[in-house]
VEXNUDO-599669 format. One record per atom (N, C-alpha, C, CB): residue in three letters; atom name; x, y, z. Coordinates in steps of 0.05 Angstrom, whole numbers, plus 32768, in hexadecimal, padded with zeros to 4 digits. Each point is the difference from the previous one (the first is absolute). Glycine has a CB too. Layout:
{'ALA'; 'CA'; {X; Y; Z}};
...
***
This chain:
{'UNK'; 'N'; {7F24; 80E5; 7F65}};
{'UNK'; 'CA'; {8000; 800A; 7FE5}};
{'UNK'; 'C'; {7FE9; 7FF2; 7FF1}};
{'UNK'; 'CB'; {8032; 8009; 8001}};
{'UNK'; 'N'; {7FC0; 8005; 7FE7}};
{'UNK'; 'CA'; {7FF2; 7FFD; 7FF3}};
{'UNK'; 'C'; {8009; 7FE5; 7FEA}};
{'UNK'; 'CB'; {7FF1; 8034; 800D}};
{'UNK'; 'N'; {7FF9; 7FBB; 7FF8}};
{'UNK'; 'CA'; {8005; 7FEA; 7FF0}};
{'UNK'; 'C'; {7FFB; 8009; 7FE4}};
{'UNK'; 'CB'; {7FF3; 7FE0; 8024}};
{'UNK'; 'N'; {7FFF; 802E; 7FCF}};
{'UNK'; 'CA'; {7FFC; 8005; 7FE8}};
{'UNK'; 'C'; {8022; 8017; 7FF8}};
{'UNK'; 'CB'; {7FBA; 7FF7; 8007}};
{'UNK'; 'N'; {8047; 8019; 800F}};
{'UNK'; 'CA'; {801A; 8009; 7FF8}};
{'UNK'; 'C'; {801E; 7FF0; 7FF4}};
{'UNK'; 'CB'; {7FE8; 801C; 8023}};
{'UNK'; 'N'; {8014; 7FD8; 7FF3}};
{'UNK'; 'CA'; {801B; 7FE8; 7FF7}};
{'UNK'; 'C'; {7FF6; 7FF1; 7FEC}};
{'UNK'; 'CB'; {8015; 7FF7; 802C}};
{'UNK'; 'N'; {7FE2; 8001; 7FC7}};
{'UNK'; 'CA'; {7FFB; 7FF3; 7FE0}};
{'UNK'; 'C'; {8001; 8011; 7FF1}};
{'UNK'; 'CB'; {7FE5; 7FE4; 8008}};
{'UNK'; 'N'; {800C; 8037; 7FFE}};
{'UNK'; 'CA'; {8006; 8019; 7FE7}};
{'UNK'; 'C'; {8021; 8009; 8000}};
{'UNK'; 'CB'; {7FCA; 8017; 8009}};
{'UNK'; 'N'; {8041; 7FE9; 800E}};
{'UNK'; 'CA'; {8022; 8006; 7FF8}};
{'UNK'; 'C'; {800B; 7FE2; 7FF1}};
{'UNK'; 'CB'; {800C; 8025; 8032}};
{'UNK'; 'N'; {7FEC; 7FC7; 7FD4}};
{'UNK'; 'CA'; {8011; 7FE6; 7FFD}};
{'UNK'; 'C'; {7FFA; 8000; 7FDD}};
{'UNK'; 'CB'; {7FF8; 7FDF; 8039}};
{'UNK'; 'N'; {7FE9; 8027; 7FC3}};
{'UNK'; 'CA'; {7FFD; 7FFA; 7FE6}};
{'UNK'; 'C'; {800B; 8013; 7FEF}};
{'UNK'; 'CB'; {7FDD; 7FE9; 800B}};
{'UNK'; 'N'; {8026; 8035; 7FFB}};
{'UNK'; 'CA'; {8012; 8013; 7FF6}};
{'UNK'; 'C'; {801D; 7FF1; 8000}};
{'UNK'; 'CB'; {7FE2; 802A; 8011}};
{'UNK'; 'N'; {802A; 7FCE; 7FF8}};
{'UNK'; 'CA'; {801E; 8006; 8003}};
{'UNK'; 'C'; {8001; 7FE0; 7FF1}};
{'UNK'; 'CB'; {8010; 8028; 8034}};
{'UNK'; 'N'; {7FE9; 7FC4; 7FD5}};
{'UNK'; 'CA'; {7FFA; 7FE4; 7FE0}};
{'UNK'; 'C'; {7FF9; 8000; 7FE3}};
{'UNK'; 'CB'; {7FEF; 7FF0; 8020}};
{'UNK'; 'N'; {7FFD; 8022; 7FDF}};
{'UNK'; 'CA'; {7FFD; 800D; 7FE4}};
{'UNK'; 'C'; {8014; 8010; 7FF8}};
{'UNK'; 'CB'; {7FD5; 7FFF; 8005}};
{'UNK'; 'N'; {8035; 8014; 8007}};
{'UNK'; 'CA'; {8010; 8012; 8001}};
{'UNK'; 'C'; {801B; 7FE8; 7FED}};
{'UNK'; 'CB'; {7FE7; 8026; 8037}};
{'UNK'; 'N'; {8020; 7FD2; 7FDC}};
{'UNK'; 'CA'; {8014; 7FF1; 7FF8}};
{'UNK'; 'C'; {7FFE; 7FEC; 7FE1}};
{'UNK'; 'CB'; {8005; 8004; 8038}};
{'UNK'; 'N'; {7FE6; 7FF5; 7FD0}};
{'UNK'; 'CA'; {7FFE; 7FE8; 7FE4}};
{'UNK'; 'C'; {7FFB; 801B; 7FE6}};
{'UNK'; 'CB'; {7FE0; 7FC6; 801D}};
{'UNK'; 'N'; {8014; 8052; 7FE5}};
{'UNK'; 'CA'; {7FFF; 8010; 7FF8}};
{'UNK'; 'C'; {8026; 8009; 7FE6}};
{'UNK'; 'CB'; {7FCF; 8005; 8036}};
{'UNK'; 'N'; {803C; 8000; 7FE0}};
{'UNK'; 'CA'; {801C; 8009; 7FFB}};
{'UNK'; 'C'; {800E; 7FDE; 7FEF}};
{'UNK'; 'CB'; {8004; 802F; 8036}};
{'UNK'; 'N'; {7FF2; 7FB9; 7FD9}};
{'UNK'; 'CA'; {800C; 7FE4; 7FF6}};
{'UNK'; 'C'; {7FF1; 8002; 7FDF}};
{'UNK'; 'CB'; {8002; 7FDC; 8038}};
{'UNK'; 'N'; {7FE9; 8030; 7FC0}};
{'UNK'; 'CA'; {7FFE; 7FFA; 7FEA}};
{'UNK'; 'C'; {8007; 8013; 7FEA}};
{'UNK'; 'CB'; {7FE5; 7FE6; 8016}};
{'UNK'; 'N'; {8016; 8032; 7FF3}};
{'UNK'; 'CA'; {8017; 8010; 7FF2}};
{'UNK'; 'C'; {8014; 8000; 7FF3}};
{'UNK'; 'CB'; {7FF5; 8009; 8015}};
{'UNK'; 'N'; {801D; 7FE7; 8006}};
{'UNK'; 'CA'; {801E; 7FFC; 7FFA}};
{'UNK'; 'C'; {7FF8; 7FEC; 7FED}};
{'UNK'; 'CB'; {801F; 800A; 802D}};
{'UNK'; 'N'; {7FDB; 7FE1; 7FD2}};
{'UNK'; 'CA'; {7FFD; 7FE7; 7FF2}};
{'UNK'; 'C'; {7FF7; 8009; 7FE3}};
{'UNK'; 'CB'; {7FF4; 7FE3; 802C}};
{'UNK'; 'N'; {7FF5; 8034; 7FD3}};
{'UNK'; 'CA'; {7FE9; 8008; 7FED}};
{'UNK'; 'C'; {7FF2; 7FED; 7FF6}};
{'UNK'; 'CB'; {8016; 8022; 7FF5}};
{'UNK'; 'N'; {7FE1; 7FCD; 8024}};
{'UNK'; 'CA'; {7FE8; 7FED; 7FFD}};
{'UNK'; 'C'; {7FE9; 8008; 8014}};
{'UNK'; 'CB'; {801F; 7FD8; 7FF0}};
{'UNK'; 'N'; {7FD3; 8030; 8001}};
{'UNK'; 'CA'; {7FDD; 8002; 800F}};
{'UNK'; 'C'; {7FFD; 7FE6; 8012}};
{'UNK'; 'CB'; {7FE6; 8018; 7FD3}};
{'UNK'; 'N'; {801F; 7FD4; 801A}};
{'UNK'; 'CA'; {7FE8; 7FE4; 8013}};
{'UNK'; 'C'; {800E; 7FF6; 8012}};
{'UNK'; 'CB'; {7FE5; 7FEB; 7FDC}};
{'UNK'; 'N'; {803E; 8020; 8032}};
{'UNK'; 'CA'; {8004; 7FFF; 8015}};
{'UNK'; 'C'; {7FF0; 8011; 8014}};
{'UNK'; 'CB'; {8027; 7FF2; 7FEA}};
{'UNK'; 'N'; {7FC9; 8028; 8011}};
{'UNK'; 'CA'; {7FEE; 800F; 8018}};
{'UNK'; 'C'; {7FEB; 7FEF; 7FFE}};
{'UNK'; 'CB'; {800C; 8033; 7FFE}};
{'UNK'; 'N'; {7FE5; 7FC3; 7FE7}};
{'UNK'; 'CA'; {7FF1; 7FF6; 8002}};
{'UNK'; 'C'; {7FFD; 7FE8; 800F}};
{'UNK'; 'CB'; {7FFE; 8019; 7FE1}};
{'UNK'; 'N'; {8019; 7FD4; 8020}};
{'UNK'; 'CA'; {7FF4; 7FEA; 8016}};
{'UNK'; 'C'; {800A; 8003; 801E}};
{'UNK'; 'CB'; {7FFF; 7FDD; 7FD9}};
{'UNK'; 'N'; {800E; 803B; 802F}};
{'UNK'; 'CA'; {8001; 800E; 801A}};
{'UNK'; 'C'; {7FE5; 8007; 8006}};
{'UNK'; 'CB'; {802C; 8011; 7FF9}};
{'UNK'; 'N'; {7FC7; 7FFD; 7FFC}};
{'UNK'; 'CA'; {7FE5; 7FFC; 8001}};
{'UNK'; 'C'; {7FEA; 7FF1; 8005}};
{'UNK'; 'CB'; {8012; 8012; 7FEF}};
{'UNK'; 'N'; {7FF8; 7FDA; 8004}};
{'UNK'; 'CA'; {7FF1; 7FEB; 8011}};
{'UNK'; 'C'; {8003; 7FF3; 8010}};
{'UNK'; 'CB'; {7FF7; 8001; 7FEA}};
{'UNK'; 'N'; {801E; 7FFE; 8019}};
{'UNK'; 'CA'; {8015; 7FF8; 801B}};
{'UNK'; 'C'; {7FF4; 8011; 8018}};
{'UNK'; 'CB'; {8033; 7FFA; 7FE3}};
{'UNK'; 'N'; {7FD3; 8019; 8019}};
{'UNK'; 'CA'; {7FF7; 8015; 801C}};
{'UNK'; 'C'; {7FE3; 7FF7; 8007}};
{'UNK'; 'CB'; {801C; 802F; 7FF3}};
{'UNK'; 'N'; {7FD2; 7FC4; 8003}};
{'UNK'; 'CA'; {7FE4; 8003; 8012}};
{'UNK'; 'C'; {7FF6; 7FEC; 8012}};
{'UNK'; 'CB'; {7FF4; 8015; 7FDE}};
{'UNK'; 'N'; {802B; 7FCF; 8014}};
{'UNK'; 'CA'; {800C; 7FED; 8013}};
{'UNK'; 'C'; {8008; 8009; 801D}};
{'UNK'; 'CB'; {800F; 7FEC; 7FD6}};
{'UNK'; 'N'; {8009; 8027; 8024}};
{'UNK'; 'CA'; {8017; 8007; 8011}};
{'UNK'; 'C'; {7FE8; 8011; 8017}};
{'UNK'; 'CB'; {8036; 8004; 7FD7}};
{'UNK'; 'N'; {7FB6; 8010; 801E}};
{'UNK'; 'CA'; {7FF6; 800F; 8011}};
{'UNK'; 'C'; {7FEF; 7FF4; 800D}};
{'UNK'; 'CB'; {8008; 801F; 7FEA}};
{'UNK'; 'N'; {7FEC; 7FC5; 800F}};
{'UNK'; 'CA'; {7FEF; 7FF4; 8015}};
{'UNK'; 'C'; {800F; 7FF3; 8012}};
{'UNK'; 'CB'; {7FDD; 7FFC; 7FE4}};
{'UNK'; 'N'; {8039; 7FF9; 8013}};
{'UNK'; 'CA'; {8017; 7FF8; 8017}};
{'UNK'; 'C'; {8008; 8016; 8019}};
{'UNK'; 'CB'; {8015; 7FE5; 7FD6}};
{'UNK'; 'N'; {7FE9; 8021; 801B}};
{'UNK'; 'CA'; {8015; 8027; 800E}};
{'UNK'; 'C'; {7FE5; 8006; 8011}};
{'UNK'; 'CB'; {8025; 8022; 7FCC}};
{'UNK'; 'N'; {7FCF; 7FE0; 8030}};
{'UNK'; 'CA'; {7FDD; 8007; 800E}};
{'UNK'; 'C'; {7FF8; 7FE5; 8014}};
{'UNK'; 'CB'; {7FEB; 801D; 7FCD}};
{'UNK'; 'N'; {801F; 7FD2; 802E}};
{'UNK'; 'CA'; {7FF6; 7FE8; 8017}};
{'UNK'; 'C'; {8016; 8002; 8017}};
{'UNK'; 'CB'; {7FEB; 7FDA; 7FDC}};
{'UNK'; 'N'; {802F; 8030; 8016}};
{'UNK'; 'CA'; {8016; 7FFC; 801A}};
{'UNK'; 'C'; {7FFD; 801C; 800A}};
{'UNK'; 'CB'; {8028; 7FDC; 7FEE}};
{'UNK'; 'N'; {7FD0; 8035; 800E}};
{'UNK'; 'CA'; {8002; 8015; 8011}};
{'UNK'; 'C'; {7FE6; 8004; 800E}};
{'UNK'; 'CB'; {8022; 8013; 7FE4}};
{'UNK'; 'N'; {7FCD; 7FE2; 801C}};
{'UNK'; 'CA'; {7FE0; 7FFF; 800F}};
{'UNK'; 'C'; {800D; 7FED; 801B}};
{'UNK'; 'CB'; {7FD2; 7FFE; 7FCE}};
{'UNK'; 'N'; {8041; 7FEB; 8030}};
{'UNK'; 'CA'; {8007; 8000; 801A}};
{'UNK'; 'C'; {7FEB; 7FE2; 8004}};
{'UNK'; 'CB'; {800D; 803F; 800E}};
{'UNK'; 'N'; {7FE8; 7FBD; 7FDA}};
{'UNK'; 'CA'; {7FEB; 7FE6; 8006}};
{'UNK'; 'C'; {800B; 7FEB; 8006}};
{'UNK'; 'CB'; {7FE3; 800B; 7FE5}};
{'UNK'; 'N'; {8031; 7FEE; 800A}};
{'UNK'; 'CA'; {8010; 7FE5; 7FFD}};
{'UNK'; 'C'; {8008; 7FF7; 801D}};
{'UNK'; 'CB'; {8014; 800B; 7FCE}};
{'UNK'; 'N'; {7FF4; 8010; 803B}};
{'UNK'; 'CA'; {800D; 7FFD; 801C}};
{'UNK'; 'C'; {7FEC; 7FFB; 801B}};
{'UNK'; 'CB'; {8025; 8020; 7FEB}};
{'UNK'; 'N'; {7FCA; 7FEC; 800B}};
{'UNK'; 'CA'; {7FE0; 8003; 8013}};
{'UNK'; 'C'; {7FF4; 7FE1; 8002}};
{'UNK'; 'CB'; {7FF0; 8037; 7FEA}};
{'UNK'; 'N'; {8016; 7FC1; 7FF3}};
{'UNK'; 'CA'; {7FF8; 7FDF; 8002}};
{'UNK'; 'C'; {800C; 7FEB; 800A}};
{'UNK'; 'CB'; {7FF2; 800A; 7FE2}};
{'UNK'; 'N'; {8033; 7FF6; 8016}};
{'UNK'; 'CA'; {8012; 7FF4; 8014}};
{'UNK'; 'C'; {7FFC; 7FFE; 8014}};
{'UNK'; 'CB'; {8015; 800A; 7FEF}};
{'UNK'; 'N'; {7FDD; 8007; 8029}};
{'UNK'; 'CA'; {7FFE; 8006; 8016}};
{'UNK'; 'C'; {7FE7; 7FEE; 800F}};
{'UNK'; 'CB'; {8016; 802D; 7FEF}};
{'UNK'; 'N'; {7FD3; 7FDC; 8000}};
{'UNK'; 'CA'; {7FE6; 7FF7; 8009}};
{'UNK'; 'C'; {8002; 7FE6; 7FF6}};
{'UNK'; 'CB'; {7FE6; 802B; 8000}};
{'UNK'; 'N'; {8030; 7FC6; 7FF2}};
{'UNK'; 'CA'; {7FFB; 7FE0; 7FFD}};
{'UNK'; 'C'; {800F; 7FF2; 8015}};
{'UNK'; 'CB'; {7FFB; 8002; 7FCD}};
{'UNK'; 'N'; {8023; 8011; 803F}};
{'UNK'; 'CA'; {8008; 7FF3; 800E}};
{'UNK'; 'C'; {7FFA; 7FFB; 8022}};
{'UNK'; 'CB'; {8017; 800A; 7FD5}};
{'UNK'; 'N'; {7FD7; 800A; 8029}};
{'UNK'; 'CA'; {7FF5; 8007; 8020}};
{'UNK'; 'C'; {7FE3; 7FEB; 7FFF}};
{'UNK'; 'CB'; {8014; 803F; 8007}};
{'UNK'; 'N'; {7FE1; 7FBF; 7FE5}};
{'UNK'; 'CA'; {7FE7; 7FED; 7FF6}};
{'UNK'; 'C'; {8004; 7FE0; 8008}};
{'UNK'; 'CB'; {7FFA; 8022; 7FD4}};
{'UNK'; 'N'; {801E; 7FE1; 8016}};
{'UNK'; 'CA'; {8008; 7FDC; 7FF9}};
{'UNK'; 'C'; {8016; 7FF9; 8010}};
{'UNK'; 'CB'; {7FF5; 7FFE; 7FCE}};
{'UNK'; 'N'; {8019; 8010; 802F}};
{'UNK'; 'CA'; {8023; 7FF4; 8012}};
{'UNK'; 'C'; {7FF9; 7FFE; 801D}};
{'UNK'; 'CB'; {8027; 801C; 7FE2}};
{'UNK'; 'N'; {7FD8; 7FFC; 8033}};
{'UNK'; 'CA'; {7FFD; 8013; 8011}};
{'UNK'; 'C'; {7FF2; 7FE8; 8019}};
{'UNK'; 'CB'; {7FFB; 8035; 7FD9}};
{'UNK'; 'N'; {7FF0; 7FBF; 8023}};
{'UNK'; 'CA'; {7FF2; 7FF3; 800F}};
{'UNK'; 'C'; {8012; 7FDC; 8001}};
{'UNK'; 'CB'; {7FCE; 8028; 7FF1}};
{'UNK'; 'N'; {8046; 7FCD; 7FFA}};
{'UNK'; 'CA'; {8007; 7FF0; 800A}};
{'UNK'; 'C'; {8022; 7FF9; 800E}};
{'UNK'; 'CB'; {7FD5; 7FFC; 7FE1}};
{'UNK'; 'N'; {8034; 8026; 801F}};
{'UNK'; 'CA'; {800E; 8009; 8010}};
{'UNK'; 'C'; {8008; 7FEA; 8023}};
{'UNK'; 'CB'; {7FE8; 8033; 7FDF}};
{'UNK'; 'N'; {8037; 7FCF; 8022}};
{'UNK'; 'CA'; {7FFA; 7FEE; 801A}};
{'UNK'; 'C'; {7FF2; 8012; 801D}};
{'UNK'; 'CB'; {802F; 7FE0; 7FED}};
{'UNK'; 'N'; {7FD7; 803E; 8010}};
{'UNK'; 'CA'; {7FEF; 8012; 8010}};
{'UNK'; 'C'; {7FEC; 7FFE; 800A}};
{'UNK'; 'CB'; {8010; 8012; 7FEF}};
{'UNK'; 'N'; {7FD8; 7FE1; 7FF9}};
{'UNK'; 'CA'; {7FF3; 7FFE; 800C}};
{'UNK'; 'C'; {7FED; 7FE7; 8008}};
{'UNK'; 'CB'; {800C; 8029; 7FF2}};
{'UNK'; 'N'; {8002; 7FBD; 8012}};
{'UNK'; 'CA'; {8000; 7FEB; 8008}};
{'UNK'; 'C'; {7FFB; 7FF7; 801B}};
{'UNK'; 'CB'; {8017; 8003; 7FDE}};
***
């Protein structure tokens, strides 16, 4: 799936929501600091789904750990 897809639904259906939370409330500057919140949440949301974090986990422990292993002794 499209990485740009899954942020465009996630950010619809978050807004969406804080959308309806301020309504009910009838406070604006609850959307408004959802708003700024989200460009947090979407760079989060955008690092864990690229799969890097995990890609880096990986390449540190096969790097650094991996070689003082009793295996290969």
């Amino acid at each position: 799936m499209n990485y740009y897809f899954v942020l465009t639904l996630s950010l619809l259906g978050y807004m969406t929501v804080w959308f309806i939370i301020s309504v009910i409330k009838k406070r604006n500057d609850v959307a408004d600091i959802a708003w700024g919140l989200w460009f947090v949440l979407m760079a989060w949301l955008s690092f864990l789904i690229s799969g890097f974090l995990l890609k880096r986990f990986w390449s540190i422990f096969w790097y650094h750990l991996y070689p003082y292993s009793p295996r290969n002794r």
